[in-house]
VEXLOPA-53164 format. One record per residue (C-alpha): y, x, z; residue number from 1. Coordinates in steps of 0.1 Angstrom, whole numbers, plus 2048, in hexadecimal, padded with zeros to 3 digits. Each point is the difference from the previous one (the first is absolute). Layout:
BEGIN
Y:X:Z:NUM
...
***
This chain:
BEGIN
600:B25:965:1
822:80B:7FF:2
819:806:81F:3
814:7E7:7F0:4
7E6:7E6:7FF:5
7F5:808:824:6
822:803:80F:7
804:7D5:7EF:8
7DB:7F8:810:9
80A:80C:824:10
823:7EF:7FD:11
7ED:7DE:7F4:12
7E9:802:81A:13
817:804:817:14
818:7E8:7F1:15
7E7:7E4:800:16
7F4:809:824:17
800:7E2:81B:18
7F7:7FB:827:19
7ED:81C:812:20
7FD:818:7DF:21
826:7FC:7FE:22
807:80A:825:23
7E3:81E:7FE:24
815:810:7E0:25
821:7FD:814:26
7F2:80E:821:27
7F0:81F:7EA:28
81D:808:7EB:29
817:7FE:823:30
7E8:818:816:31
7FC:819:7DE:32
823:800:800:33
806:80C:823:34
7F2:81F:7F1:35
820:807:7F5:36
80E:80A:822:37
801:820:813:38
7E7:814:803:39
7EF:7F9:7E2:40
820:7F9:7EB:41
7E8:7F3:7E3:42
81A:7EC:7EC:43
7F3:7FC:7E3:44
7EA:7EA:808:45
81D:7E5:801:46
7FE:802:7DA:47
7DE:7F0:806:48
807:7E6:81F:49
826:7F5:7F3:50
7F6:7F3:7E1:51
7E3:7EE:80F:52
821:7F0:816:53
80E:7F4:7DF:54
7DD:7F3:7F3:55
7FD:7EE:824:56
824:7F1:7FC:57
7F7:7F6:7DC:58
7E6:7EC:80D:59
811:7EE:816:60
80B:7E5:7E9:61
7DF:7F0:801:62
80E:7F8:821:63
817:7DE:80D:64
827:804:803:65
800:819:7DF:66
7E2:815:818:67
81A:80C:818:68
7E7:7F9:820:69
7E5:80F:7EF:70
816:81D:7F5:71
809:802:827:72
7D9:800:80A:73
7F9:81C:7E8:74
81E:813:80E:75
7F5:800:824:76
7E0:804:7FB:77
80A:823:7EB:78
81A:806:81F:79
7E2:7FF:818:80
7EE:818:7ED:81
81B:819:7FA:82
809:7FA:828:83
7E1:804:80E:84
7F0:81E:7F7:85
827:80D:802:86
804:7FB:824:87
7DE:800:80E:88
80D:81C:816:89
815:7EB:814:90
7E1:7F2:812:91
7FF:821:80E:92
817:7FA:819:93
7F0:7E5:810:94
7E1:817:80A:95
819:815:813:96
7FD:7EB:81B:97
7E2:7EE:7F5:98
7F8:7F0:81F:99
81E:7ED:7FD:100
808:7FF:7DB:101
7DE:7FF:7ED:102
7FE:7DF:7F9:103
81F:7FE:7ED:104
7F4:813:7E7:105
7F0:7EB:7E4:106
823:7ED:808:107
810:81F:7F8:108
7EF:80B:7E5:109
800:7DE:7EC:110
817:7ED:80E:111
826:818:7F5:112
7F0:802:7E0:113
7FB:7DF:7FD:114
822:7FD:803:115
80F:81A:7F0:116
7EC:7EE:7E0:117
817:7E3:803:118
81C:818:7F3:119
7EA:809:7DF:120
7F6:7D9:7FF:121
824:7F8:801:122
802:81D:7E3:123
7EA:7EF:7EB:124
80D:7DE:803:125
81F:80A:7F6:126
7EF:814:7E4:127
7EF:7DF:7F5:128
824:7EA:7FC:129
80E:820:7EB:130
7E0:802:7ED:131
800:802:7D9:132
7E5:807:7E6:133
80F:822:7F7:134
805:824:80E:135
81F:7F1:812:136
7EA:7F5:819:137
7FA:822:80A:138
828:805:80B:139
7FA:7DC:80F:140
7E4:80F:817:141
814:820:804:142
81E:7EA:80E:143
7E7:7E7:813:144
7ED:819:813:145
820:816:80C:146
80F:7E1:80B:147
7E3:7FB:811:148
7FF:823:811:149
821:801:805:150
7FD:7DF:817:151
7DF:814:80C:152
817:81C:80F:153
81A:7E9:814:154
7F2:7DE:806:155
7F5:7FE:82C:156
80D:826:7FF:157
7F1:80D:7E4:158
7E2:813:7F4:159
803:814:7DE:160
7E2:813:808:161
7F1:80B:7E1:162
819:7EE:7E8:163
7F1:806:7DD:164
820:818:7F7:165
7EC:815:813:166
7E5:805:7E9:167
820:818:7ED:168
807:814:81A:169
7DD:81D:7F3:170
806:81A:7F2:171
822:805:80F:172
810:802:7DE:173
7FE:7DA:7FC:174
80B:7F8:820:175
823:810:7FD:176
80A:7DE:7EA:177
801:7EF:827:178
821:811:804:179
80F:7EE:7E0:180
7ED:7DD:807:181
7F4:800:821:182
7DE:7F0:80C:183
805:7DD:7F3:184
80D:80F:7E2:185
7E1:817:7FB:186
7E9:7E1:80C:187
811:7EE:7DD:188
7FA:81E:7ED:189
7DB:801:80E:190
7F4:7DD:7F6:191
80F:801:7E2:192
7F1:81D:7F4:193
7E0:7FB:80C:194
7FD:7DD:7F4:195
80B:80B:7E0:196
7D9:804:7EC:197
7FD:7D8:808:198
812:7FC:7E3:199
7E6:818:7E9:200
7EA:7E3:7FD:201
81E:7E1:7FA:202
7FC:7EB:7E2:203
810:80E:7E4:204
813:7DB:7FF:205
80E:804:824:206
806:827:7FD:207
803:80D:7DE:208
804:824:807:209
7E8:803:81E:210
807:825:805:211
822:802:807:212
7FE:7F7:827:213
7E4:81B:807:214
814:819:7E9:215
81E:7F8:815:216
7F1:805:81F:217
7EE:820:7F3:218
827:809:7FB:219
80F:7F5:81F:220
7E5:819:811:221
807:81E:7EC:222
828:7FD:805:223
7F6:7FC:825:224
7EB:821:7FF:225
819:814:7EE:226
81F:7F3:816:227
7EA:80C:81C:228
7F7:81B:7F6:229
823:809:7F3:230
80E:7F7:825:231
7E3:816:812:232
809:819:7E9:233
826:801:803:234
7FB:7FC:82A:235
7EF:81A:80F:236
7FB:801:827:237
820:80C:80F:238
7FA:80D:829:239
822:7F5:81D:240
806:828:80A:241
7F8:803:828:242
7ED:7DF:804:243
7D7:803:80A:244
7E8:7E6:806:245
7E3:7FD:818:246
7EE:7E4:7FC:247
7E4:7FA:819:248
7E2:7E8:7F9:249
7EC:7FB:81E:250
7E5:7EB:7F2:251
7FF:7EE:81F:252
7E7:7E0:804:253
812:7E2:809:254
7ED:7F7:81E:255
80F:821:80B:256
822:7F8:7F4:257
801:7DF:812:258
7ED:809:824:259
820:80F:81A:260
7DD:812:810:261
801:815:7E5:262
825:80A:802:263
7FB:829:80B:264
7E7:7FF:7EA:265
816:7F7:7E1:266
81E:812:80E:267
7ED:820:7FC:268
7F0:7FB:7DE:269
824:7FA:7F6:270
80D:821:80C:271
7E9:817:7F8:272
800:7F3:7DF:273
828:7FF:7FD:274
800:827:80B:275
7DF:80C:7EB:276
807:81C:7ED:277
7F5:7FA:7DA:278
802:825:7F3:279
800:829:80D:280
826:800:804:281
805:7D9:80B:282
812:7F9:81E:283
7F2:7DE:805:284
81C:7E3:808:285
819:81D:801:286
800:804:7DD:287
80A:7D8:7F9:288
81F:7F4:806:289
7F1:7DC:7FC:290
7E1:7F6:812:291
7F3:7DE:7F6:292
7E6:7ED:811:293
7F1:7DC:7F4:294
808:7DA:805:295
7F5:7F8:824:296
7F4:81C:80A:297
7FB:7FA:826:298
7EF:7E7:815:299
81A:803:816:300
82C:7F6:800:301
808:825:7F8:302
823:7F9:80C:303
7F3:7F6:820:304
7E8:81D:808:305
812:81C:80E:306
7E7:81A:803:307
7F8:7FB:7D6:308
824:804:7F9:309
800:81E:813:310
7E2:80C:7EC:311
813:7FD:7E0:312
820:80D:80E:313
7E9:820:808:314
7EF:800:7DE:315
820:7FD:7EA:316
814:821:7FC:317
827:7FF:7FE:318
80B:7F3:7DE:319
7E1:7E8:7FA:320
7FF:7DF:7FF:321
7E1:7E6:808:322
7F9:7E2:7EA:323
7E9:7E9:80D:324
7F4:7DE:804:325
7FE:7ED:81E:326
7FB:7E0:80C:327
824:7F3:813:328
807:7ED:81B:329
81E:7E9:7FE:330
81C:807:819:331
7F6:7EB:81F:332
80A:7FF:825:333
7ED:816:812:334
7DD:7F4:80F:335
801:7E3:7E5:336
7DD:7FF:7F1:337
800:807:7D9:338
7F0:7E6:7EC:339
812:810:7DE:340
808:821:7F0:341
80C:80E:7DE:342
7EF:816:7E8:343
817:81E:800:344
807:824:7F0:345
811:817:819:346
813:81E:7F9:347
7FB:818:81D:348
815:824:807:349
7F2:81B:80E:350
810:7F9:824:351
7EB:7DC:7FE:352
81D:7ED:7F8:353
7FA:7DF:7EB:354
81F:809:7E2:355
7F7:7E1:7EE:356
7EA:7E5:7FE:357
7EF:7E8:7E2:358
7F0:7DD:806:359
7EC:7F0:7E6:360
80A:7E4:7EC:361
7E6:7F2:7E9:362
7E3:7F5:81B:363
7DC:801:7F4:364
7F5:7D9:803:365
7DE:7FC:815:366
804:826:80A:367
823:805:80E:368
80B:7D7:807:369
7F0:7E1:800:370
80A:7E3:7E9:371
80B:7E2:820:372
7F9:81C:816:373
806:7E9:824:374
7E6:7E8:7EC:375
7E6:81A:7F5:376
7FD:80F:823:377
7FE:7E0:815:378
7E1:7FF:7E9:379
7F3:820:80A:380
808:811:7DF:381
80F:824:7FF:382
80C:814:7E6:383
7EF:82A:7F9:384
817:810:813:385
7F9:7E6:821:386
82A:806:804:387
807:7E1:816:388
814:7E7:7F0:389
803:818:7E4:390
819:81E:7EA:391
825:7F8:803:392
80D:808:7E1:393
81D:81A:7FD:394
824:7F5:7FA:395
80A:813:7E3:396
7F0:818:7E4:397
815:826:806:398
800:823:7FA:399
7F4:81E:819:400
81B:814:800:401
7F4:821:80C:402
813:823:806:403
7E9:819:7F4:404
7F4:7EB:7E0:405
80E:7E6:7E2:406
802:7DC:810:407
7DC:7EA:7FC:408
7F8:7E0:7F6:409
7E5:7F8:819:410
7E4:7E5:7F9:411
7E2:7FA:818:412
7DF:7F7:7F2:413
7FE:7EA:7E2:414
82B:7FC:7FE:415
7F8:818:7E1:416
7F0:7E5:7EF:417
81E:7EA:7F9:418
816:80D:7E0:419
81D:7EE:806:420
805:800:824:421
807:827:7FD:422
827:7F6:7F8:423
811:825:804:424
81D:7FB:7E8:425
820:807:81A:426
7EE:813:815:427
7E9:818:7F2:428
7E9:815:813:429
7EE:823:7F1:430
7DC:7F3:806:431
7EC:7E4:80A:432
7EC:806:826:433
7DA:7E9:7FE:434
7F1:805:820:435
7E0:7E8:800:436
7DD:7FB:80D:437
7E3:7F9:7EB:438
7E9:804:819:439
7FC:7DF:800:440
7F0:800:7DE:441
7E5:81C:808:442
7F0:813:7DE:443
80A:7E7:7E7:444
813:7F8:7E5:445
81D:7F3:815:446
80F:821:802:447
802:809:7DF:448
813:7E3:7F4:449
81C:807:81F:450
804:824:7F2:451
800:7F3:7E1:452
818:7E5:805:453
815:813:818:454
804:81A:7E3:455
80F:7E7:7E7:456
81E:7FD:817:457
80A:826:7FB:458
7FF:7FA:7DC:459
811:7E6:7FF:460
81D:80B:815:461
802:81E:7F3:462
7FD:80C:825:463
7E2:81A:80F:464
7E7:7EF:81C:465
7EF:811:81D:466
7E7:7E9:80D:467
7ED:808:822:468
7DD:7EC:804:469
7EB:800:81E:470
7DF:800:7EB:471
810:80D:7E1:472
809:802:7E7:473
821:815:806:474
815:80B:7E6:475
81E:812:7F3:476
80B:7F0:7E3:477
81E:80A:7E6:478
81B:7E3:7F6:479
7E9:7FE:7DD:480
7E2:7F9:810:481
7F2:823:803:482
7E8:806:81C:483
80D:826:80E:484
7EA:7FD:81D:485
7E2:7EA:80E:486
7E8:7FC:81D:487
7DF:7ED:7F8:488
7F1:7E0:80A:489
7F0:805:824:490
80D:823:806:491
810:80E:821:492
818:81C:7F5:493
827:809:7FE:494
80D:7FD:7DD:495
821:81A:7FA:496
817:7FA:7E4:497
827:808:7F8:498
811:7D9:7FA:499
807:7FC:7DB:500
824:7FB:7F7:501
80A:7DA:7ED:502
808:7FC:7DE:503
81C:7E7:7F4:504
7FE:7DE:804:505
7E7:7F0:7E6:506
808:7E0:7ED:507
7ED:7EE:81A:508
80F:80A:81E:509
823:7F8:7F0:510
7F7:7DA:7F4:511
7E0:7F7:80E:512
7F2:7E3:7F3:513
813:7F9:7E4:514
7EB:813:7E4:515
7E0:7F2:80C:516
816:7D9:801:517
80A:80A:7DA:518
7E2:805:7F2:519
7EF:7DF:80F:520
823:7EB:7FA:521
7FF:80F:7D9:522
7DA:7FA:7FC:523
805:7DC:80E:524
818:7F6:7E7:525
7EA:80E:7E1:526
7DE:7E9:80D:527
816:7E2:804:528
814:807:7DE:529
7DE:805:7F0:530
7F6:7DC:810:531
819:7ED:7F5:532
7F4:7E9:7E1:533
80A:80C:7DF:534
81F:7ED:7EF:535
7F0:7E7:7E5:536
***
């Protein structure tokens, strides 16, 4: 039998599925295509799981209201398998305090994929009323589904984690179209071209030449690659003169991060760290002029404990500045108990002065805040961090201004994953800061996808990231997405590097949005030209 004639017998069989055999071919085709994501970065099996998308979708119509609900069902039930085995690490969280947070985890597990798939339902309903017989249905799902993410990323905060765009983003020469399109605009590009060999198998009445979608695609992917690898190429790693990086990664458990009994204990693992000497004619910290620790790194208001300030004061040398997250009190009258704090970046001299100071903006929901916090602790509940009455939120997104280095765009823990709330133009810094903890998510797959993610931002920008991780992983990364320097998952080390110097502004960082808005306004009007009756 030919691959022709097999392709048309799984896409009938699949067409012509119904009930339980319907929501089982979903579910697969959504967890296969989670294989897409970092680490294993194995996209091409999307060629497989998006057409079997379209072949779900064209089987809707069976369905009542022109098989939109139907469409929807098959949509979640792809969502929750895409979702699940994508962020089974977050469970690991709520063993970090097991005693307290255990039994939340087949809650968290199931129940934020459950409804993050109400995104990729609502992609495939909308999918469904664009719908047509032909290989226009592919840019009809292409649109649907970015929509879809799009709404994904901002909707009660946002969530973009894993956004299919990001299936582009390995090997790095594909990934550099993200500073033309953005995410959303490599999410269209994504299911477009992956949908694509749906439309092998069309009937020759609907489709009459079947191979120009694949062949397109097959196209769009090579002028990808070579504009990649053209950029790559044409942007070699450029080093700031008299700026060097130590980045210590303590690898430090979080019931250690969290317990103010172990404060000397974590102190000193910080310092002899910060000052350990990586080579026969290293100096240690003396060598740096910026020392950068991770997000929260003490169980403790560092501001507030004198004798750890004076510890750093003693560590730093003239002429080298601290970076460091912290946990922050608000300012309060004195002996008024603190209920609340901030999640903060301090930039500490060598004297222990505080020269500036960052508070987080984007709150992690469930981890940082509450939804109806009052409400949710008057019935006992209490968010990961067990911060009473929850994170404020900073006031306004800013620059580090620092005197021995370029300005920084600072961004604690999962800030990096939001493209377009890194709005630079006016004020534009000469590297991105991404001090986070991943601790959290233990030896998993978690932490891969943050590096990964967090990575896309320096490409896009056109602007070099040094990220600092508790746990790992730590890196050094050029403004094309380069990784100069790394420390591993689970490692305790220091990791030395010279910053990279920015390139110019990229397409993206000038417009944002607009490309990616383009090409889902222009392939809009083509599926509802194409749908509009023929004049008799």
């Amino acid at each position: 039998m030919t691959l022709p004639h097999l392709l048309s017998r799984a896409a009938s069989s699949i067409i012509l599925a119904w009930g339980w055999k319907r929501a089982a071919i979903a579910l697969l085709a959504g967890a296969l295509s989670s294989l897409a994501m970092a680490p294993f970065n194995a996209w091409p099996i999307l060629f497989v799981t998006f057409p079997i998308v379209v072949w779900l979708i064209d089987g809707s119509g069976a369905g009542k209201w022109r098989g939109v609900p139907a469409a929807a069902m098959a949509g979640w039930w792809f969502g929750f398998g895409y979702f699940v085995p994508g962020l089974y690490w977050i469970g690991y969280a709520f063993l970090v305090d097991a005693q307290t947070f255990a039994w939340l985890l087949p809650v968290a597990i199931c129940g934020l994929p459950a409804y993050l798939a109400l995104f990729s339902a609502l992609g495939f309903a909308l999918a469904r009323l664009l719908w047509r017989p032909d290989a226009m249905r592919v840019l009809a799902l292409a649109v649907s589904l970015t929509v879809g993410e799009w709404l994904r990323g901002h909707v009660l905060t946002g969530f973009p984690w894993n956004a299919f765009g990001y299936a582009l983003t390995e090997p790095l020469a594909l990934a550099q179209s993200i500073s033309l399109v953005g995410l959303w605009g490599l999410t269209f590009i994504a299911v477009a071209v992956f949908a694509s060999p749906a439309v092998l198998v069309d009937d020759r009445a609907d489709t009459r030449r079947r191979w120009v979608a694949p062949a397109a695609a097959l196209g769009v992917l090579i002028a990808m690659a070579v504009y990649g690898g053209i950029r790559l190429q044409l942007t070699p790693t450029r080093l700031v003169d008299n700026v060097r990086l130590r980045i210590m990664q303590p690898d430090v458990q979080q019931d250690q991060r969290f317990n103010y009994s172990a404060k000397a204990e974590v102190m000193q693992k910080y310092l002899t760290l910060s000052d350990r000497s990586t080579g026969p004619h290293a100096t240690g910290v003396r060598d740096v002029n910026l020392l950068i620790w991770p997000e929260s790194a003490f169980p403790f208001f560092l501001a507030r404990e004198a004798d750890a300030m004076a510890q750093i004061a003693e560590l730093l040398p003239k002429g080298t500045i601290l970076l460091t997250g912290s946990v922050r009190p608000p300012e309060m009258p004195p002996g008024r108990r603190i209920t609340r704090a901030y999640n903060s970046i301090y930039a500490i001299d060598h004297d222990g002065s505080i020269l500036q100071v960052y508070d987080k903006l984007h709150l992690v929901p469930f981890g940082e805040f509450l939804p109806f916090q009052n409400f949710m602790e008057k019935i006992g509940f209490v968010q990961l961090t067990k911060v009473q009455g929850g994170f404020l939120p900073g006031v306004k997104r800013q620059n580090l201004d620092l005197p021995n280095a370029p300005p920084l765009l600072p961004l604690i823990c999962y800030e990096a994953i939001f493209p377009d709330e890194i709005d630079i133009r006016g004020q534009r810094p000469g590297w991105m800061l991404n001090l986070t903890n991943d601790g959290w998510f233990g030896v998993s797959t978690g932490p891969y996808q943050h590096l990964q993610q967090a990575r896309m931002r320096a490409v896009e920008q056109g602007l070099p990231l040094v990220r600092a991780a508790n746990t790992g992983i730590s890196a050094v990364i050029d403004p094309v997405g380069r990784i100069v320097g790394q420390l591993g998952l689970g490692l305790e080390g220091v990791l030395d590097a010279t910053l990279p110097q920015p390139i110019p502004p990229t397409v993206y960082a000038r417009v944002g949005e607009l490309p990616a808005a383009v090409l889902v306004a222009l392939s809009l009007m083509l599926v509802l030209l194409r749908r509009r009756p023929s004049p008799r």
